[in-house]
N, C-alpha and C positions, 0 to 999 in steps of 0.2 A: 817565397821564403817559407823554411819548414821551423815551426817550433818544434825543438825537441828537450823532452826532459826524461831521465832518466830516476826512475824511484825504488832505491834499493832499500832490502829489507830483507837480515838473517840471511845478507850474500846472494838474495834473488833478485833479479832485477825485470820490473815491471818498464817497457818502452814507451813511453808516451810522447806521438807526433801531431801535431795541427796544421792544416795551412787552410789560408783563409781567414776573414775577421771575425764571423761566428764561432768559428771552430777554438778560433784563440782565445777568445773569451770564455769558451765551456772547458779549455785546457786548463786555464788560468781558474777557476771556478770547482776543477778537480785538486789541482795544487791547495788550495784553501780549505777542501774537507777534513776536517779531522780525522778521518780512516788515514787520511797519506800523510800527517802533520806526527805521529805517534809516533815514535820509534823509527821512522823511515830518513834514508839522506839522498835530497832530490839535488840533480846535479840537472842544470839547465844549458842549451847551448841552442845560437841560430844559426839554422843550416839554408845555404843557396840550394836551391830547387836540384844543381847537379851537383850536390855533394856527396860524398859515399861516408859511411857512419865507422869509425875507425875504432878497434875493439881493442882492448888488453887481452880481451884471450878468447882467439879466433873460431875455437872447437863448443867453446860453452854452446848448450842453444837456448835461446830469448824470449820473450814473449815483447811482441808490438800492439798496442790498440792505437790505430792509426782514426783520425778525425779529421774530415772535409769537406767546408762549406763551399768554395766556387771551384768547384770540379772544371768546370771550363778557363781557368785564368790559370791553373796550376800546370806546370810540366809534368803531367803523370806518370811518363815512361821511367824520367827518372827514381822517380818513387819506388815503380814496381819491380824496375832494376834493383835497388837495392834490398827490396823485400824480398825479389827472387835471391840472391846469392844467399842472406842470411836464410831463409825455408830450407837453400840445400843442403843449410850445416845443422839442419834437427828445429829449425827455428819455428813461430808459432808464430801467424799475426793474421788479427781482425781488422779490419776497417768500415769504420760509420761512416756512409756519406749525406748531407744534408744537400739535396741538390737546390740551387737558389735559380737556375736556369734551366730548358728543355730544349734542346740546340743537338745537331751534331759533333760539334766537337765534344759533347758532354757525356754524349752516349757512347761515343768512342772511346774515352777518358774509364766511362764503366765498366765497359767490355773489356778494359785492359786491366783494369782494378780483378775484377771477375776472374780473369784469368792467373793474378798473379797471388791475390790472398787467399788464404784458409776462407775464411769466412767476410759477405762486406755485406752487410746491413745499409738498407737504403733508406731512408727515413721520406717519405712522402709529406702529404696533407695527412694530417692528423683527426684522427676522430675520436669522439669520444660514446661508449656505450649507444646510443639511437641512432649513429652515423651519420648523424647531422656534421661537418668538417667545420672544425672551430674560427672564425673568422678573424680575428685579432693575432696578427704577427707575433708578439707579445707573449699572448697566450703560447701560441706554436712554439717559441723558443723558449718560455718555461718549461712547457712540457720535455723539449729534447733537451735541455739543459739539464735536470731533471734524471732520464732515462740515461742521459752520457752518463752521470756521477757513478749511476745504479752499475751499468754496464763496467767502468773502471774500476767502483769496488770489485763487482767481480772477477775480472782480469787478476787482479794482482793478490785476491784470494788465491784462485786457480795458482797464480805462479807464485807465492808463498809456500803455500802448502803442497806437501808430496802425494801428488792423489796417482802416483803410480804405485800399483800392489806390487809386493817385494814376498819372493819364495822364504817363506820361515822356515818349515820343515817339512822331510818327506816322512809321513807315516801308511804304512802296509799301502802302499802304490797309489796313497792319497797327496794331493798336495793343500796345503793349508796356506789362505794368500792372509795375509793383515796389510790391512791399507793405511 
């Protein structure tokens, strides 16, 4: 099962997916921030592993931060099916995975993640400054819990705001960008 919630704001729409019980918990834990509680209309829905994500309006392009705790128990393909068709329409999506296993179906699952997203962040053992890796489960999922919220603010800054530079004017064969 895919959580998906959609969090619109000023007509932008921030994608937010989870699969997995970690994952749903730091979804659910992003839904709660006051950054998305503000001004925003979050529209929730549960998706089957082969569902395809049905749009009002097929040409927009989107931004996804996709979030992964048992990479190996989820159908990935059809995931990255879906991220591929939207990529080809302009779309934009990251995915954090939190790997809870080290297996080959896992690595296979990444390799295809790899291949299909912008960007996938892989969240290992966690260390902190002396490299000592933090021992306490606890700990470790504060911490990504944590760095998810950090990482969704910024997603949906990024797809808020227009940080594409737009041509003002031409002067004497200069161009002037305002961002």
């Amino acid at each position: 099962m895919l959580h998906f919630s959609k969090i619109s704001t000023k007509n932008k729409d921030l994608n937010l997916i989870a699969s997995g019980a970690l994952a749903f918990k730091i979804h659910n834990k992003i839904l709660k921030d006051e950054t998305f509680i503000k001004g925003t209309k979050v529209t929730r829905a549960l998706l089957q592993t082969n569902a395809v994500l049905k749009s009002e309006n097929t040409d927009q392009k989107k931004v996804f931060f996709v979030i992964i705790s048992d990479l190996d128990k989820m159908n990935a393909e059809s995931l990255c099916n879906m991220i591929a068709k939207e990529r080809a329409k302009g779309s934009y999506a990251v995915c954090q995975v939190i790997p809870m296993y080290y297996n080959e179906p896992s690595f296979k699952a990444l390799k295809m993640l790899r291949q299909n997203f912008d960007e996938v962040i892989e969240l290992n053992k966690l260390t902190l400054g002396g490299g000592k890796a933090l021992m306490s489960t606890e700990q470790q999922h504060c911490i990504i819990t944590e760095y998810s919220i950090s990482m969704a603010r910024i997603m949906r800054n990024v797809c808020v705001s227009d940080h594409v530079a737009k041509e003002k004017e031409v002067k004497k064969g200069e161009i002037v960008y305002v961002a």
